[in-house]
Short mmCIF file of the C-alpha atoms (twelve columns), coordinates in Angstrom:
data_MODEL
# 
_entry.id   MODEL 
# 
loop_
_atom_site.group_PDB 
_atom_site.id 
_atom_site.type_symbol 
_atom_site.label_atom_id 
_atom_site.label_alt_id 
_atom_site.label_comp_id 
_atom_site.label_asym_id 
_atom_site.label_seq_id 
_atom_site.Cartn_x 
_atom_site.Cartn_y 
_atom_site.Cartn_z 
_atom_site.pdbx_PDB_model_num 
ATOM 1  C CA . UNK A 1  96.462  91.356 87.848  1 
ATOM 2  C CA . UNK A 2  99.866  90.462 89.198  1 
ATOM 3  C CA . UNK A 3  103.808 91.972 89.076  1 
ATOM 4  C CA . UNK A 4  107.144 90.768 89.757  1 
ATOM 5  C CA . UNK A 5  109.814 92.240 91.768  1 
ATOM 6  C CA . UNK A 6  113.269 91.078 92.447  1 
ATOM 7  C CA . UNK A 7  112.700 90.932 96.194  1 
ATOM 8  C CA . UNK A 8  114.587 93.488 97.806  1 
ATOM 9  C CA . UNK A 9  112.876 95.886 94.933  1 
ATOM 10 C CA . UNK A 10 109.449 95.200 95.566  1 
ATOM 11 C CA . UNK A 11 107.464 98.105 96.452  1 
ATOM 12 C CA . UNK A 12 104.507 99.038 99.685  1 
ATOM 13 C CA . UNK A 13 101.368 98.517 97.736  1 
ATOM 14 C CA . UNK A 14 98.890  98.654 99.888  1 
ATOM 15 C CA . UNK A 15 95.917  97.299 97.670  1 
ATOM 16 C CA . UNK A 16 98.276  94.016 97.150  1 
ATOM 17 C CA . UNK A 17 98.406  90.529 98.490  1 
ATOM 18 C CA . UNK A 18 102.604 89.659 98.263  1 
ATOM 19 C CA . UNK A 19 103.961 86.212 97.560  1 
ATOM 20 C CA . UNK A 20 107.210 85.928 98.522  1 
ATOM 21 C CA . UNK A 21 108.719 83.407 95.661  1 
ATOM 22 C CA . UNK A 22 111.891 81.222 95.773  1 
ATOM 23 C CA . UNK A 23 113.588 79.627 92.591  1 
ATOM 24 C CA . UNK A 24 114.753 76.642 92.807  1 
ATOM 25 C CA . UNK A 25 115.951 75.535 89.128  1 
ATOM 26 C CA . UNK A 26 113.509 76.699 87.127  1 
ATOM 27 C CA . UNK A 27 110.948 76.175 89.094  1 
ATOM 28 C CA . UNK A 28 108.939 79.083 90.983  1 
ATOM 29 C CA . UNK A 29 108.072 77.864 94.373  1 
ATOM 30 C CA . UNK A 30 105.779 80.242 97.019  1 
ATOM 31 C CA . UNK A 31 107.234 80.170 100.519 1 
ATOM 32 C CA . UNK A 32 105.245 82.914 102.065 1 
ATOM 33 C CA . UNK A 33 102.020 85.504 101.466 1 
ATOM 34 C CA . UNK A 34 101.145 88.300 103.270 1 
ATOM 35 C CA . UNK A 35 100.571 92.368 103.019 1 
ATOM 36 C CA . UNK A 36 102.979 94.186 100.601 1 
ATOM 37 C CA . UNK A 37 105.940 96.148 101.588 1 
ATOM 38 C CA . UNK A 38 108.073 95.668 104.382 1 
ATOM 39 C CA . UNK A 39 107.017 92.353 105.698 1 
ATOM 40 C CA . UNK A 40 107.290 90.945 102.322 1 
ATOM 41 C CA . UNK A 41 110.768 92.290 101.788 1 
ATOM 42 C CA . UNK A 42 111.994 90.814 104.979 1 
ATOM 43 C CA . UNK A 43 109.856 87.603 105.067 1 
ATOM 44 C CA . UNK A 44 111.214 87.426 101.313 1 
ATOM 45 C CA . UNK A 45 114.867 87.749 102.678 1 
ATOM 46 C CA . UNK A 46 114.648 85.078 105.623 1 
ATOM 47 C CA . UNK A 47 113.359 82.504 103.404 1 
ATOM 48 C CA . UNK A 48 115.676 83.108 100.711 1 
ATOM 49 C CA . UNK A 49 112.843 84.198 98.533  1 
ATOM 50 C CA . UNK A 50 114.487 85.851 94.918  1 
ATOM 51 C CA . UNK A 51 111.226 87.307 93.999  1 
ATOM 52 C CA . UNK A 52 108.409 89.141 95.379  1 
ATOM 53 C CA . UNK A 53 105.083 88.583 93.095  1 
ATOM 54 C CA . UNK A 54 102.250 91.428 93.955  1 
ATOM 55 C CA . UNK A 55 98.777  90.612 93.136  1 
ATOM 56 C CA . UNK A 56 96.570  93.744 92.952  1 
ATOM 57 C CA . UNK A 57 93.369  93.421 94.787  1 
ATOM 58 C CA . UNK A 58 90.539  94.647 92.868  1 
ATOM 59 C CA . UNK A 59 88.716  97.965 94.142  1 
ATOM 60 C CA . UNK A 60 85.176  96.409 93.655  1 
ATOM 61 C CA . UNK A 61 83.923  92.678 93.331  1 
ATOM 62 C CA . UNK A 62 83.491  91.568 90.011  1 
ATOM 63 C CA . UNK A 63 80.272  89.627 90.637  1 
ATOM 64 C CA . UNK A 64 80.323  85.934 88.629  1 
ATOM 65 C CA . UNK A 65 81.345  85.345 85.559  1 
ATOM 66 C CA . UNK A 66 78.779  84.153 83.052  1 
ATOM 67 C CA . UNK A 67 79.205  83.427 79.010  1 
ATOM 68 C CA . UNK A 68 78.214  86.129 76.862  1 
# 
């Protein structure tokens, strides 16, 4: 599961990989990932990243998915 923040709104998540996101047209281009919070909020501002996408780390493993 994922969200999306306008960067200087995202929040410290500490179960959450961040992606710090930059738009260029309408394209959605990555420019950094790291730990949630304040290192994605300034990483996010140096490279001109508009949006900050969380993705929540599950608390278990899921094991492998198989057809039902």
């Amino acid at each position: 599961m994922y969200s999306v923040y306008a960067a200087e709104e995202a929040p410290d998540y500490p179960a959450a990989i961040a992606i710090a996101v930059r738009m260029e047209g309408t394209r959605r281009i990555p420019v950094w990932t790291g730990p949630a919070g304040a290192k994605a909020r300034s990483a996010a501002m140096a490279t001109g990243a508009q949006e900050i996408h969380l993705r929540i780390l599950p608390d278990a493993e899921s094991g492998t998915l198989a057809p039902m």
